[in-house]
C-alpha positions, 0 to 999 in steps of 0.5 A, spaced: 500 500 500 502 506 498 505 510 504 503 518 501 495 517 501 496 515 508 500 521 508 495 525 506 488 523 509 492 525 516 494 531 514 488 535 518 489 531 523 496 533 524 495 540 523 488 540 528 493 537 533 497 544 532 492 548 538 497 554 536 494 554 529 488 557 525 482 552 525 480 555 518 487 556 515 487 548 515 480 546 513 484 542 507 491 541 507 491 536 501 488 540 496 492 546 492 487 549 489 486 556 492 490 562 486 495 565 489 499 571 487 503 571 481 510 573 479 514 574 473 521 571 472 526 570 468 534 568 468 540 570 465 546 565 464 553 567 460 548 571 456 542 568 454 535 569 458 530 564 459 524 564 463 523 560 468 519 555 466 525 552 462 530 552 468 530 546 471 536 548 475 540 555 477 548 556 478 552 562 482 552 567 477 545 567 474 541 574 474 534 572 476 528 578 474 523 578 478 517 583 478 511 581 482 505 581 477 500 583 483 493 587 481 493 595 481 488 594 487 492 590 491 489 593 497 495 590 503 502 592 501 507 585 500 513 584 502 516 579 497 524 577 500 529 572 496 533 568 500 539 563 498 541 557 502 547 553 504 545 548 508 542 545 513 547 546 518 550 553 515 546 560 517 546 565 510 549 571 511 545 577 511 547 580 505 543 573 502 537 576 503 534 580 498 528 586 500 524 588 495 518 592 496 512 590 490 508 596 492 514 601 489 513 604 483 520 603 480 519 595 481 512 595 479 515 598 472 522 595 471 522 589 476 528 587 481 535 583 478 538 578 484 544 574 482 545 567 484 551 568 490 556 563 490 556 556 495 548 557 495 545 551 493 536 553 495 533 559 493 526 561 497 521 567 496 517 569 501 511 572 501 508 577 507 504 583 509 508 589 510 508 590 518 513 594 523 519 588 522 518 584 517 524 583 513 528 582 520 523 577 523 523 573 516 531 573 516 532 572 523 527 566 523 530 563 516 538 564 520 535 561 526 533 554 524 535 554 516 534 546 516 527 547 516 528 552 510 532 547 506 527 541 507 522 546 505 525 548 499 526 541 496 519 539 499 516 545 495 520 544 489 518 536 489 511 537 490 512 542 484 514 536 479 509 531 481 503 536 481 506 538 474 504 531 472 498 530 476 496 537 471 498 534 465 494 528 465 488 532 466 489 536 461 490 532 456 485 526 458 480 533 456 482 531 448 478 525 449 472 523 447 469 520 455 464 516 450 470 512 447 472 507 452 477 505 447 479 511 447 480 513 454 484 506 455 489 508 449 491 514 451 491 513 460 496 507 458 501 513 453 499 518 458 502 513 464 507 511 461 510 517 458 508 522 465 510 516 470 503 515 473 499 510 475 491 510 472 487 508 477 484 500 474 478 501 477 476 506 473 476 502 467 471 496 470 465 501 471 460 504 466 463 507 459 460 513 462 463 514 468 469 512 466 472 519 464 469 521 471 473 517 474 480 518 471 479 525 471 476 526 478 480 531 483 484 527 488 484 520 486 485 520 480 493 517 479 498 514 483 505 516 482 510 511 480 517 513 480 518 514 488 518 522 488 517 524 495 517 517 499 524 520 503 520 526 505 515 523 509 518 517 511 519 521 518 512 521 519 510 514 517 516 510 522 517 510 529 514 513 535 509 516 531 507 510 525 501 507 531 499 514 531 499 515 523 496 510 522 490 510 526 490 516 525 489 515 516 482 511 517 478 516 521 474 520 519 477 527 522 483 525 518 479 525 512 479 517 510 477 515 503 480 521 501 486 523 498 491 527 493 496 522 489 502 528 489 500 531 497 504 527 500 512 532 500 507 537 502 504 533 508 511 533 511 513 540 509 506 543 513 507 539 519 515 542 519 513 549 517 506 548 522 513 550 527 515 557 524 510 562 528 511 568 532 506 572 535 506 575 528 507 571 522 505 563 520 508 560 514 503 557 508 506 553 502 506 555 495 506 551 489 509 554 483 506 552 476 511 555 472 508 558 464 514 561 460 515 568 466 510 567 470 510 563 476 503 562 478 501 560 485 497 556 488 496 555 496 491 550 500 491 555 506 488 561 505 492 567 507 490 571 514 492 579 514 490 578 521 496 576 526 499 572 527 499 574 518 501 568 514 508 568 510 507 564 503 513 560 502 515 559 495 521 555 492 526 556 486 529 551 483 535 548 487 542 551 485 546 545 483 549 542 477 544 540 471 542 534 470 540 531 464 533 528 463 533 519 463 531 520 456 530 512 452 526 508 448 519 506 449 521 499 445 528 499 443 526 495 436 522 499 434 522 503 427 519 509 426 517 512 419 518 518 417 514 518 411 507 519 415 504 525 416 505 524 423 510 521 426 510 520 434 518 517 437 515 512 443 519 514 449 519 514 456 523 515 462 523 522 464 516 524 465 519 532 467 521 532 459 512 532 457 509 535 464 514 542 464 517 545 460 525 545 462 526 541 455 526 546 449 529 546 442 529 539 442 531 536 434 532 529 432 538 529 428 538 524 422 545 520 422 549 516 416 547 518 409 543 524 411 547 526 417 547 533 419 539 534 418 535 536 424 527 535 425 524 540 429 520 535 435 515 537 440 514 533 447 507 530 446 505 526 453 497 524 449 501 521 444 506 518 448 512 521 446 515 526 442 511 528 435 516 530 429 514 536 426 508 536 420 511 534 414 510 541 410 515 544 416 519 539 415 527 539 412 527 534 406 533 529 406 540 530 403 540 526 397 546 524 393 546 528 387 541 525 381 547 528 375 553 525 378 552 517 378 558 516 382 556 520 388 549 517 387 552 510 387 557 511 393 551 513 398 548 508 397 553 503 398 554 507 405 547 507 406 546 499 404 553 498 409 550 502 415 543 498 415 545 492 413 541 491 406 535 494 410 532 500 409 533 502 416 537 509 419 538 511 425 535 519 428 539 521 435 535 526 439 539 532 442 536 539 445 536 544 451 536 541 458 535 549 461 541 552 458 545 546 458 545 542 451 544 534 452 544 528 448 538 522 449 537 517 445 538 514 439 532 511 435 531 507 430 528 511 422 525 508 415 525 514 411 524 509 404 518 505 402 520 497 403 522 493 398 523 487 396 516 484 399 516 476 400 512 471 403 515 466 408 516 460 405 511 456 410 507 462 409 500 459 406 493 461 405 488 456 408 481 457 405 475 457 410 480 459 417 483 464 420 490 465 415 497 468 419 502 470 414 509 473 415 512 478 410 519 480 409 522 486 405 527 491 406 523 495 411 516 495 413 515 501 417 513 505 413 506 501 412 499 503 411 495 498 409 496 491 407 488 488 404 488 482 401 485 482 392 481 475 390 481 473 384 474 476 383 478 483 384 474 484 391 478 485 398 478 483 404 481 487 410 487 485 414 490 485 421 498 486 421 502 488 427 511 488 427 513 481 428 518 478 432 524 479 427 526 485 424 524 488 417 518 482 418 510 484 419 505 477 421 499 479 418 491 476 419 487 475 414 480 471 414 477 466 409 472 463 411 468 466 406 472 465 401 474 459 396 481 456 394 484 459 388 489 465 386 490 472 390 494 477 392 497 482 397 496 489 396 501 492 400 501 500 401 506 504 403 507 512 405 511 515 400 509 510 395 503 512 390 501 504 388 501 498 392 506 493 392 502 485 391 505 479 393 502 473 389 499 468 395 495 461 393 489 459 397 488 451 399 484 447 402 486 445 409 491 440 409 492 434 411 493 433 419 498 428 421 497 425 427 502 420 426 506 414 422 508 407 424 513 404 422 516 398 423 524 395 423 523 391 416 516 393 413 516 395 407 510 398 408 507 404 413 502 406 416 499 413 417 493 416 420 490 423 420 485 427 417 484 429 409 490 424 408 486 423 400 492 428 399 498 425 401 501 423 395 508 420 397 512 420 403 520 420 403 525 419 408 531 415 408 532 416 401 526 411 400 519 414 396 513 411 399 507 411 396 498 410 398 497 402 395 489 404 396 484 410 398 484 412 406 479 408 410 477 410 417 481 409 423 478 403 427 482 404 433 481 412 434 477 417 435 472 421 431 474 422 423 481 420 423 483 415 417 488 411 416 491 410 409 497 404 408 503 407 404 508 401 401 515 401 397 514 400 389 515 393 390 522 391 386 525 395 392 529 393 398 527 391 405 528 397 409 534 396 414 531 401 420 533 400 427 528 400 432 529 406 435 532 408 430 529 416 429 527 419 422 523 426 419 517 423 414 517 428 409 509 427 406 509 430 399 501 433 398 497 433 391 497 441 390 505 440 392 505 443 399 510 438 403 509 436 411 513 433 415 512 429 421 518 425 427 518 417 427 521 412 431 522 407 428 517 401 432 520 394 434 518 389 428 511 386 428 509 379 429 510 376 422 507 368 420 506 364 413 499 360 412 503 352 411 496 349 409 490 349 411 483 343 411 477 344 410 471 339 413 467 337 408 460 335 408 459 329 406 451 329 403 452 335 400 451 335 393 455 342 392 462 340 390 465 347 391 469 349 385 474 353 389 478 351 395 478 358 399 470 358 399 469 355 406 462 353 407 458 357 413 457 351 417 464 347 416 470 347 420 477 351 417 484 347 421 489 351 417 498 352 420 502 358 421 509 358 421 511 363 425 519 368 424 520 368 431 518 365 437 511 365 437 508 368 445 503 364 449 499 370 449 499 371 442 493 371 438 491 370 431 485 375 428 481 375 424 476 378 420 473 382 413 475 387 410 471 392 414 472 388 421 464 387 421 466 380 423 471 379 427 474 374 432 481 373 436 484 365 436 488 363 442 492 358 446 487 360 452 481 359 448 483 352 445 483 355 439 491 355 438 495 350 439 502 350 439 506 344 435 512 347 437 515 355 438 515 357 431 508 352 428 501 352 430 495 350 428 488 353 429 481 352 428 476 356 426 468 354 426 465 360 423 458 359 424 459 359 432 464 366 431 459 369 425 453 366 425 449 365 419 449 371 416 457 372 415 460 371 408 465 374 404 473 374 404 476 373 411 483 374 413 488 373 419 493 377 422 498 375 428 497 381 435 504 381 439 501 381 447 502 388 447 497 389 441 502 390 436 499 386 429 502 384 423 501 383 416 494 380 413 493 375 409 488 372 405 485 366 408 478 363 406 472 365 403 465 364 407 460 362 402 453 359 404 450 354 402 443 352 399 439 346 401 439 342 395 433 335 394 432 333 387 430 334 380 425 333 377 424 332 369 417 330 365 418 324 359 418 330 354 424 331 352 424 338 350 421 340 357 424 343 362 426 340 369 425 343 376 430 344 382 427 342 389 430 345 396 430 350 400 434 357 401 435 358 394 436 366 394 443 364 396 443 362 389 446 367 384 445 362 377 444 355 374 446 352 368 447 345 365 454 347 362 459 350 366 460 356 360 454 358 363 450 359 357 443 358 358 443 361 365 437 361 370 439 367 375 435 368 380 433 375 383 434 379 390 430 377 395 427 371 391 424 365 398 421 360 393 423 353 393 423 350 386 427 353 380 426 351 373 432 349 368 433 345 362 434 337 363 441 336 366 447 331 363 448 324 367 454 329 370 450 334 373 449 341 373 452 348 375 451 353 380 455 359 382 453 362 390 451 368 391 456 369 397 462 368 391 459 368 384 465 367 380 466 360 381 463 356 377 460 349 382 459 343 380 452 339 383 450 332 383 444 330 384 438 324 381 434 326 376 426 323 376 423 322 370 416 318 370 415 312 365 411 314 361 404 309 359 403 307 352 396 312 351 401 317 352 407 314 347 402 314 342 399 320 342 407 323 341 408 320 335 402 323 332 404 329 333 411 328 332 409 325 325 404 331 323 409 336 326 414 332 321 410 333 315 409 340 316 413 345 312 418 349 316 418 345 322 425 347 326 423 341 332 429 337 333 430 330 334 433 328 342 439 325 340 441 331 335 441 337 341 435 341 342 435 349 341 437 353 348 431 357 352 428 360 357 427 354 363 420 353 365 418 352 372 414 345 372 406 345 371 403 344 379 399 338 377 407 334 375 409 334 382 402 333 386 406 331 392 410 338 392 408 343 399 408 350 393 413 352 388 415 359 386 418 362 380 424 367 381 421 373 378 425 379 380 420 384 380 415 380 385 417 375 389 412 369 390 410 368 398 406 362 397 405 355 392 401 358 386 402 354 381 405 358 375 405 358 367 406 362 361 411 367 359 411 371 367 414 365 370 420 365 365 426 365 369 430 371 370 437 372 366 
């Protein structure tokens, strides 16, 4: 907690202890804000005079002016007395005291010269009504007890600066608009930084409207930061009286919860001089508020022309050595570009340089090239710094004669050396500290527009998204916009600010609205009538990486992310790996992550990475952007080879199924593997399809794996008991290491269903067509009496019949292909019923065939010479009266129950 506003709260409580003192002469101690007389000075040193609002300090022979400005009414005649001080253990002589009488018409007219005497270090005035004995009862007071009178001095003098800052600020917040919150933040901050304050934070957290109030109010408003007069109360704040104090600050009476943020010096200095009385006399301080000659007074006791009559004390600058102002850069790195209209040079560290007027004739001198150039700059508190001269008033540069080629080239060589290659000069501030020169500091300057604009190799732009680019020229202060131009000629606003690295901006820009394609960057510069463009292409949103597994001698790597359809290859250890198919969903992740398995070409060698061995993945995108990603090299997966494998065959079936791989849903598979290394105990087999909806683990627990040796195993698979009937499709295995780690798929079998076949049936008729008994023959795909398939009965989806219709097959048998693999053409065998047919019905035949034989284009042929091919027929219902129902496999409505069937809708359906 700061001490000064304790300070302050308690000053009327000190004050009302004095008994000897008037009440209403200290009714507010804390607050000068009474106007008190006015003065006009002004110093001579070495033969220039400057006014005493530009002497920061003075020094034994300067000559001080001073005329007391009192109005022609003034109605009590003041005796005005300069003193000058030595010490606070070294009386000043009498002839240090200098009487001057204000009311004499000689003064009033000219004016009175003091010169500074040698070993002087304070100088006071003092104000008193003309009584009998006043100019000795003021010298004699000052010689008795002149350390009261140098601490006077120094605490008036402080108490002079730090109100100056309090004053300033005030002042300048007025420029701010109080509804603009931005606004008022902004300027506080520059304000705080460049006068030493500290704004009150609270202000900002009330109400837009009230914030201005807040900060501005009198009182409370700002906290100095710098330590200023903390030394001069720490007498009253420590010891014997510090319990008193501090009870003493929350009380009511001591005015708790008010206070002034630059009271506390005069705090002290009012409790000092609350001593110095006499039956006649009572001293009051005064604040100076220097303005070019005048020095304007302020008092927060009002004056009593009744005894004992009050003494306003009032303090000069100390007589002592200058001390040039802590000038420096707000940001050392920071370029300022002389081209704007307006230029403000961020810098901070003396907060006198903005809240008095002891800094004058300040320039910036422009080094290298332009050396010798000086800009006229004015101190600016509201700006934040120090505001160059407008550009009409300011001197243009010194440039390298335009005639002379030589000389043109050869500055511009020295400017090149001296930057860098940049477009950077430097600017060095130089002035007056009062009557002395000084020298602060050195700013960085661009006086050219940047050239040379580049993007940043990993500068992109990503449709859809917020975009961060970073471009670099030869210099990049002296921009004024950057907008971003679409290939439709529209644009789009950016946000840019200074990057980290010199002669580098990071730009925003939004695309979310906006679609892949060709743009560019429209970059205007102060001093440069076109702008610059930058050609910049927009993606789509690469590819995420999430990570990459490879394994010590794999071939193949696997990579999983979003978006990895972009991948085009991936390179590292002078090896290029290619995608062998499109990304498929990542089973063993979360949310929309893929996978996508990339392998060597396959004439390429075997890899020979370590484990543990540690790369950098080089993906190579489709639209040419690359990515990189780390890998450790992963220990080897499980590897094994399929030895042979054993199908159990059903006997009764009539299917003989074609291919060896086409495992029936209802028979067991037995199959080996031989392991390259040892295979765990723990180990399993999986397997599954390729969308893993059907899956399940072998083990040695389960008695689904059993060990032969430590590299052979076995293992047995029932699928109807793993899958259930509705499983089919190609099926693969894999090994899984204990820790979860798996190996390459293999092919192992394919699930088919079979139907349940019981007989055909054909009629005597040669030519007629033959029906095929059963059940489940929707698992059917088609059937023909030749393996080529050239007179198919296909049957349809969905069909639930239980008869189909087919030409009369070969001794041999027919074909089937199943629905669960319809490229194998398999072979079925089954007895074929033919009724013998009654001599009634022999007869009848052969009459028609003899009329049929005598007609003219007859293309009827005999049986033993083939019979054209046709659309099988199912069977009439009255040939089988036997059969429960028959259906035809119409594709377009299914059957649901036994109708018996004829004509052309019961055609089979190829």
């Amino acid at each position: 907690m700061s001490l000064r506003p304790c300070i302050a709260r308690i000053s009327l409580f000190l004050l009302l202890m004095s008994a000897w003192m008037s009440p209403l002469a200290f009714a507010d101690s804390g607050r000068f804000d009474l106007a008190g007389p006015k003065l006009d000075i002004h110093v001579t040193r070495a033969g220039r005079t400057l006014p005493i609002a530009e002497v920061p300090n003075l020094q034994p022979g300067d000559r001080l002016w001073l005329h007391p400005d009192l109005p022609a009414t003034q109605s009590v005649n003041y005796l005005l007395v300069v003193v000058f001080l030595r010490g606070t253990t070294n009386p000043p002589p009498d002839k240090w005291f200098y009487r001057i009488e204000t009311w004499d018409k000689k003064v009033q007219e000219e004016g009175v010269n003091v010169t500074v005497p040698n070993e002087a270090q304070q100088a006071l005035l003092f104000l008193a009504p003309e009584t009998g004995g006043d100019f000795s009862t003021l010298r004699s007071t000052v010689r008795g007890r002149p350390g009261t009178f140098v601490r006077a001095s120094q605490d008036l003098n402080e108490a002079g600066f730090e109100q100056a800052r309090i004053e300033k600020y005030l002042a300048s917040m007025r420029y701010v608009p109080p509804g603009d919150p931005k606004a008022l933040l902004t300027h506080s901050n520059l304000l705080a930084s460049t006068l030493s304050l500290k704004p009150n934070e609270d202000c900002f957290k009330q109400p837009v409207d009230l914030q201005y109030t807040c900060l501005t109010q009198s009182g409370n408003q700002t906290l100095l930061d710098d330590g200023h007069g903390q030394s001069m109360v720490a007498a009253l704040t420590t010891g014997g009286n510090s319990d008193l104090i501090r009870t003493a600050s929350y009380t009511q009476i001591a005015g708790g919860g008010a206070y002034s943020a630059y009271v506390g010096a005069v705090v002290d200095l009012v409790h000092i001089m609350g001593g110095l009385h006499t039956a006649h006399y009572q001293y009051i301080p005064a604040i100076a508020f220097p303005d070019g000659d005048s020095l304007n007074l302020r008092l927060n006791t009002p004056p009593s022309f009744t005894n004992p009559k009050s003494v306003i004390v009032v303090g000069l600058p100390a007589v002592q050595a200058s001390a040039p102002p802590p000038l420096r850069a707000r940001d050392p790195n920071h370029i300022s570009c002389l081209l704007k209209p307006s230029v403000v040079l961020p810098v901070e560290g003396a907060p006198l340089v903005f809240s008095t007027s002891f800094a004058h004739d300040l320039v910036l001198h422009i080094n290298g090239p332009g050396a010798g150039t000086d800009i006229d700059v004015t101190p600016n508190a509201y700006q934040g710094g120090l505001m160059l001269a407008p550009v009409p008033m300011r001197r243009a540069l010194p440039m390298p004669d335009e005639g002379d080629p030589a000389s043109a080239t050869k500055a511009a060589a020295a400017a090149e050396a001296a930057s860098g290659g940049s477009d950077e000069v430097t600017g060095t501030i130089r002035g007056y500290w009062g009557f002395d020169q000084f020298t602060g500091p050195t700013l960085k300057l661009q006086d050219v527009p940047g050239k040379g604009w580049t993007l940043a190799s990993d500068s992109v732009l990503i449709a859809g998204r917020e975009n961060h680019l970073t471009l670099s020229s030869t210099g990049t202060a002296c921009i004024n916009n950057i907008a971003l131009q679409t290939s439709a000629g529209t644009y789009a606003e950016t946000q840019w600010k200074p990057a980290n690295k010199p002669n580098t901006v990071d730009v925003s820009v939004s695309l979310k609205s906006l679609d892949p394609g060709a743009m560019h960057l429209a970059i205007r510069q102060y001093g440069e009538a076109q702008p610059v463009t930058v050609s910049a292409r927009t993606f789509s949103e690469p590819a995420k990486l999430d990570g990459l597994m490879l394994h010590a001698g794999d071939t193949t790597a696997m990579l999983t992310g979003t978006s990895l359809d972009q991948v085009k290859q991936l390179a590292f250890g002078g090896l290029i790996f290619a995608p062998v198919a499109a990304p498929y969903p990542n089973t063993s992740g979360s949310g929309s992550s893929s996978e996508l398995r990339l392998s060597l070409p396959p004439d390429s060698p075997t890899p020979k990475f370590h484990e543990g061995e540690k790369l950098t993945a080089r993906f190579t995108l489709n639209d040419g952007r690359t990515l990189t990603l780390p890998v450790t090299v992963a220990e080897p997966r499980p590897s094994v080879v399929l030895l042979s494998k054993k199908i159990q065959a059903a006997d009764d079936s009539p299917i003989h199924l074609a291919d060896p791989d086409d495992l029936p849903i209802n028979q067991q598979l037995t199959f080996s593997l031989k392991s390259s290394d040892v295979f765990p105990r723990d180990g399993e087999i999986e397997i599954a399809n390729a969308d893993h909806s059907l899956h399940t683990m072998l083990s040695v627990a389960a008695g689904t794996l059993v060990l032969q040796n430590p590299h052979t195993l076995l293992g047995t698979l029932d699928p109807l008991k793993s899958f259930g009937t509705s499983a089919f499709g190609p099926l693969r295995l894999r090994a899984v290491a204990p820790d979860g780690t798996s190996g390459d798929w293999l092919p192992l079998v394919t699930l088919v269903r079979l139907p349940d076949l019981k007989d055909v049936h054909c009629t005597a008729v040669p030519t007629a067509p033959c029906t095929l008994d059963g059940d489940k023959l929707y698992l059917i795909d088609s059937i023909a009496t030749d393996p080529a398939f050239t007179a198919t009965t296909t049957v349809p989806d969905g069909f639930i019949g239980t008869t189909l219709t087919l030409q009369k097959p070969a001794k041999t048998g027919f074909y089937l292909r199943l629905r669960d693999d319809p490229a194998a053409a398999n072979t079925v065998t089954l007895p074929v019923i033919v009724p013998r047919e009654k001599p009634v019905q022999r007869a009848k035949r052969a009459e028609t065939k003899q009329d049929d034989t005598a007609g003219v284009g007859s293309t009827e042929q005999a049986p033993e010479t083939g019979e054209p091919a046709q659309t099988a027929q199912p069977a009439p219902a009255t040939t089988h009266p036997a059969k429960a129902s028959t259906a035809t496999p119409v594709a377009t409505q299914p059957a649901t129950h036994a109708t018996p069937c004829a004509g052309p809708a019961c055609s089979s359906v190829k």
